[in-house]
Every structure is written in structure tokens, then in C-alpha cells.
C-alpha positions as CSV (number, residue, x, y, z in Angstrom):
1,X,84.5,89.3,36.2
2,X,86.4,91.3,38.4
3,X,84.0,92.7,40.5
4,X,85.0,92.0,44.5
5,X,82.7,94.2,46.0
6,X,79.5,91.6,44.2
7,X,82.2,88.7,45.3
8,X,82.7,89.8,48.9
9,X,79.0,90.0,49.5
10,X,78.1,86.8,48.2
11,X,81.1,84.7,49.9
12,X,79.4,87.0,53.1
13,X,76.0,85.4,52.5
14,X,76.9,81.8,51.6
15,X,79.2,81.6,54.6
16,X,76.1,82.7,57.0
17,X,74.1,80.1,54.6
18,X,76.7,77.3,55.1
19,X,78.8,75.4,52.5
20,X,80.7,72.8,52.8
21,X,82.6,73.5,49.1
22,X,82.8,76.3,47.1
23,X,83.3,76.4,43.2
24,X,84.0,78.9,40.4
25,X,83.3,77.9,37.4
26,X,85.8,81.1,35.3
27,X,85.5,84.2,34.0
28,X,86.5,85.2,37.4
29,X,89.2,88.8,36.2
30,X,87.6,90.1,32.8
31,X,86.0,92.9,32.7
32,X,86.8,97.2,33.5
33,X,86.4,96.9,37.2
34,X,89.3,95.0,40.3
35,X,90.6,92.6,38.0
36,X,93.8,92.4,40.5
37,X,92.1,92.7,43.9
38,X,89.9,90.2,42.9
39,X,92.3,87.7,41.7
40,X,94.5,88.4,45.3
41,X,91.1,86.9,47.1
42,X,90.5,84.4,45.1
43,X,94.0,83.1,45.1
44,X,93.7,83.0,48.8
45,X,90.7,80.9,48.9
46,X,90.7,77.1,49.5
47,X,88.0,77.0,46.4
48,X,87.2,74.1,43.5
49,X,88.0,77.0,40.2
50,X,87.9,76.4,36.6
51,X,89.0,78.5,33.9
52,X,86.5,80.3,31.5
53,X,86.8,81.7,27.9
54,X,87.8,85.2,29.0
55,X,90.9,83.2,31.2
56,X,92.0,81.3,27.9
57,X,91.6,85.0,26.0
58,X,93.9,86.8,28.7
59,X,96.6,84.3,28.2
60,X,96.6,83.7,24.8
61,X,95.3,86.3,22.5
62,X,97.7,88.8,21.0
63,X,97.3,92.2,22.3
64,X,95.5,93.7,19.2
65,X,92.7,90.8,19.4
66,X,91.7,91.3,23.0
67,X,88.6,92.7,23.6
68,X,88.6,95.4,26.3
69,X,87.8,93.3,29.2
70,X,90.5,91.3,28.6
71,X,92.9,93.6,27.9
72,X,92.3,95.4,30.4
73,X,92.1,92.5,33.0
74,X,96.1,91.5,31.3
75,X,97.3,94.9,31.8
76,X,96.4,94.7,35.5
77,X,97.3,91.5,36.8
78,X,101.1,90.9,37.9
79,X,103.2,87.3,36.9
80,X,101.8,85.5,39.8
81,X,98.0,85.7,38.3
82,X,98.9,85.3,34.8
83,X,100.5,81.8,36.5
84,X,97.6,81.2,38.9
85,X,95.1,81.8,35.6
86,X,97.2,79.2,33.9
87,X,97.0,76.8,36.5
88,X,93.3,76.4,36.4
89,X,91.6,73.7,34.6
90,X,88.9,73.8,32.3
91,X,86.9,71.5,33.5
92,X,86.5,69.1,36.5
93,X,84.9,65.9,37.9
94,X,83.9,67.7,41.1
95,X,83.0,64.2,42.0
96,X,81.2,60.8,41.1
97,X,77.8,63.0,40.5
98,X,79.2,66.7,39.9
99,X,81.1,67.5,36.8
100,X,81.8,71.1,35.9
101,X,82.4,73.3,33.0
102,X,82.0,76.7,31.8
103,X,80.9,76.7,28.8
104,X,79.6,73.6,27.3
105,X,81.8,70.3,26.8
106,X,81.8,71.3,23.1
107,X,83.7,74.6,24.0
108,X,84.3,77.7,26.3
109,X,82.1,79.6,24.0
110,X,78.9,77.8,23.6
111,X,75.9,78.2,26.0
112,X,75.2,74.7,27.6
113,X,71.2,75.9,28.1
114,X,70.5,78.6,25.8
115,X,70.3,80.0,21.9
116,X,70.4,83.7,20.4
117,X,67.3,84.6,18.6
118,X,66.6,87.8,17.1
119,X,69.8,89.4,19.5
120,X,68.4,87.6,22.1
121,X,69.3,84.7,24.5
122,X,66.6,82.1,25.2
123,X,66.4,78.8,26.9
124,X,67.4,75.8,24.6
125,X,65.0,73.2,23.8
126,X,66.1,69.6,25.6
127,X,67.0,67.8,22.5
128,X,69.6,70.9,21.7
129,X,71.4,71.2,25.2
130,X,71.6,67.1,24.6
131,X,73.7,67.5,21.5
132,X,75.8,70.0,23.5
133,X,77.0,67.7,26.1
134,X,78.8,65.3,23.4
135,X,77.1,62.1,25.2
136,X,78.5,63.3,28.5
137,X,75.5,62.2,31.2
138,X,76.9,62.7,35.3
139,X,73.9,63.4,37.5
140,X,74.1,67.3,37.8
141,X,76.5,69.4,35.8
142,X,77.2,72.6,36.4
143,X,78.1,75.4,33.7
144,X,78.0,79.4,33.6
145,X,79.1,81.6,30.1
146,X,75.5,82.9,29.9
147,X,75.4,84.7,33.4
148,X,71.4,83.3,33.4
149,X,70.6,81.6,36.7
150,X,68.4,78.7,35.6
151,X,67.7,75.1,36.9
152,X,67.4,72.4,33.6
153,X,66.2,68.5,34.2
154,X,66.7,66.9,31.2
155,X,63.9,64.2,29.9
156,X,67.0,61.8,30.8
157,X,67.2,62.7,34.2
158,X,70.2,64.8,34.2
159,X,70.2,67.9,36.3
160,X,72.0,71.5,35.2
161,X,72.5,74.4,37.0
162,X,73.3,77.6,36.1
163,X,74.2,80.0,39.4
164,X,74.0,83.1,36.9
165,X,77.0,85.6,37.5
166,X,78.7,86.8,40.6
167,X,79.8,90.3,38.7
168,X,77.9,91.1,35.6
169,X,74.5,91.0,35.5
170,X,74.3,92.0,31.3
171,X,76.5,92.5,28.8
172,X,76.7,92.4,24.8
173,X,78.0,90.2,22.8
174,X,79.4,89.7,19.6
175,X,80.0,85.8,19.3
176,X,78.5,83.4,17.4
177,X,76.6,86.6,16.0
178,X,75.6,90.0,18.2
179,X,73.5,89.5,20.7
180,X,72.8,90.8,24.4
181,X,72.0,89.5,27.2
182,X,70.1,91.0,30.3
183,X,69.4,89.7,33.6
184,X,67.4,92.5,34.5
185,X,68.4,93.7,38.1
186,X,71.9,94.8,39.2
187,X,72.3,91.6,42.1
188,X,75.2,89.3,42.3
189,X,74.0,85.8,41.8
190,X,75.6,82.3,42.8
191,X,73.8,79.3,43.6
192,X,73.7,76.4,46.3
193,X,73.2,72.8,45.7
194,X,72.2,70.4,48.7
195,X,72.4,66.8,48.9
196,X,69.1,65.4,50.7
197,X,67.4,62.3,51.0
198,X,65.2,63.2,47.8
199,X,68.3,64.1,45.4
200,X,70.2,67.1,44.8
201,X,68.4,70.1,45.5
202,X,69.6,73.6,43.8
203,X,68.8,77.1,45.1
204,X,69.5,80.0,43.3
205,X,70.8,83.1,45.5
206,X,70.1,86.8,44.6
207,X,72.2,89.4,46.7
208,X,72.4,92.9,47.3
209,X,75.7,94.9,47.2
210,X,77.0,98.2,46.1
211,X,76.4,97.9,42.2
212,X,77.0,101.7,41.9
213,X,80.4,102.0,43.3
214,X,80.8,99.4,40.8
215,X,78.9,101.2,37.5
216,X,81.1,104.3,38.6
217,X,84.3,102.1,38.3
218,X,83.2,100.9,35.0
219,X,82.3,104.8,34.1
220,X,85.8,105.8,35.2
221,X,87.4,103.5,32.6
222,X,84.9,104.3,29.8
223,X,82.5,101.5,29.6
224,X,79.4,102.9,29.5
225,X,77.2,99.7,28.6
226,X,78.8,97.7,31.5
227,X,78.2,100.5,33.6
228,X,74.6,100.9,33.0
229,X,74.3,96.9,33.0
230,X,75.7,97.0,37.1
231,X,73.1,99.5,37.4
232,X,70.5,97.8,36.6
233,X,70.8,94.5,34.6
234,X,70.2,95.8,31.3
235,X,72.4,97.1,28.7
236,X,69.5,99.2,27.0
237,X,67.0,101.1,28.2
């Protein structure tokens, strides 16, 4: 979501951690903070990306539908991103066990592990993310759109991961119907997933960074709920 100061300190910690590949799985630009700087590094990285919902937004909304992430995002990024952004896929077969997507393999838009109830996002029962995955069964998927780190085994074995959201840690939304969600602390998340002799092992990775020089780039282009979300995970206090 823009934010290269949460993406510099987590590309810090996982390269003292150790990682043999590293993947984006989109929404890498949107949002009111370094929409350019941050596609320049990640354009330069030797990185498995996808595309996200905000990336299919950017490029193919009209103007006057664009929320203000994206438009904002659009207005800053040169010919050479807008190409890159349109380059991505969006979705991959990392390999024989890894498959990735966003969203869910419905759509960009739905969340793979979660429902809104009462404004609210909350984890999914297992017979709901089921019907989401449109009989799609590879031995771990990954996904994002919710920004909630969380860890799923299915009753069928499969294995989900969520890494949560390198940039913003809440947000509102009004889509399928209003809702926010809140992560509750201002760190930049990702996650790491080993391969030992028991299986595929996840870890999910909270990291510290300087969220305020961040909430006072937000403030400086008048968005006060993302501001106060980089602050300190919630959107409401």
C-alpha cells in the first residue's frame, strides 16, 4: 500500500531471517502515502508479485470512480509503473504445493478466510472458505485482501496463510457492505513459510518501523482515518 518505510523494514528483517523467495501477493501502490518510491523498489527486486484489486482499480477505473487511494496512487506513478502494474498476474502456481492469490479464486474482492458481521470482519467458518476456493485444493495457498495475519488448516488438509499487510494495518471499507477492519497495533506484518521434514511450517512476523512518519504522510494528504490506523491499528477510537 505504498508505504516503503513498513517495506524497507520488513525486507531488513526477513533478509537477517533468511529467505530463499520472496512473494507479494498486490495491493503493493494504493493508498496516500510513497506510491512511486515504493513501486521504484519493488520494481528492482527479483520478487514472485501478483496483482491485487487496488492494481486492477488503478488501471482500469475511470477517474471519477477511483477511490482516493487509487487515485492518488495513478496520479503519482509515471508510464513505466502503470506498465510494470500491468505486467503482474493475478494469480500464480508458485509451485507443485504453493498457489497464490489475493483475494480469493472467486475474485480480487472477496476475503478467502473471513465474513463481515455487524461492520466487522471475522474468521470464516471451514465449510464457507471451501466454497470460496471453487474446488481448487494445492497443499498451502496463500492469499491477503483482509490485511489479517492468520494461519487456516482446512478439515481437508489444506493449509492458508494470511501474512496480514506490509503497509496498513486498518482501514474502512465499503464493499460488499461497510465495514472496518482493525488489526490493532501500528506493525508491518509479512509472514515466512518453511519446508521441514513435518510439512510446511508458517510463521507470522510482526515489525517495528516508523509508523508516525508514515500517519504524518497520510495527515499531509488529508486522510485522517488512515492516519490514525498507522498509528495505532485502529480506525476508531
Amino acid at each position: 500500500h505504498g508505504n516503503i518505510l513498513a517495506l524497507e523494514a520488513v525486507v531488513a528483517d526477513l533478509s537477517r531471517r533468511g529467505a530463499d523467495t520472496v512473494v507479494t501477493l498486490g495491493d503493493l501502490v494504493s493508498g496516500p502515502l510513497w506510491p512511486k518510491e515504493t513501486a521504484e523498489y519493488l520494481m528492482k527486486q527479483n520478487w514472485v508479485q501478483i496483482a491485487g484489486n487496488h492494481e486492477r482499480q488503478i488501471l482500469t477505473m475511470p477517474d471519477d470512480k477511483k477511490g482516493p487511494s487509487d487515485r492518488y496512487a495513478d496520479q503519482m506513478l509515471n508510464e513505466e509503473q502503470h506498465d510494470w502494474l500491468r505486467s503482474l498476474p493475478t494469480s500464480l502456481e508458485l509451485s507443485d504445493e504453493i498457489t497464490l492469490y489475493h483475494g480469493s479464486p472467486c475474485d480480487d474482492l472477496t476475503y478467502l478466510l473471513e465474513v463481515i458481521e455487524n461492520g466487522r470482519v471475522h474468521l470464516a467458518r471451514p465449510d464457507v472458505i471451501t466454497s470460496r476456493l471453487n474446488g481448487l485444493n494445492p497443499p498451502v495457498l496463500a492469499c491477503g485482501h483482509s490485511h489479517t495475519q492468520r494461519v487456516v488448516r482446512l478439515p481437508e488438509g489444506m493449509l492458508i496463510i494470511n501474512p496480514g499487510s506490509v503497509g496498513m494495518p486498518a482501514y474502512t471499507d465499503d464493499g460488499p457492505h461497510p465495514h472496518v477492519l482493525e488489526t490493532g497495533s501500528p506493525h508491518a506484518r509479512y509472514a515466512i513459510l518453511e519446508k521441514t521434514a513435518a510439512g510446511w511450517v508458517p510463521e507470522l512476523v510482526s515489525v517495528e518501523y516508523d509508523h508516525e512518519q508514515a500517519a504524518r504522510q497520510a495527515d499531509r494528504n488529508n486522510r485522517l482515518e488512515l492516519a490514525m490506523g498507522l498509528r495505532t491499528g485502529y480506525v476508531t477510537l
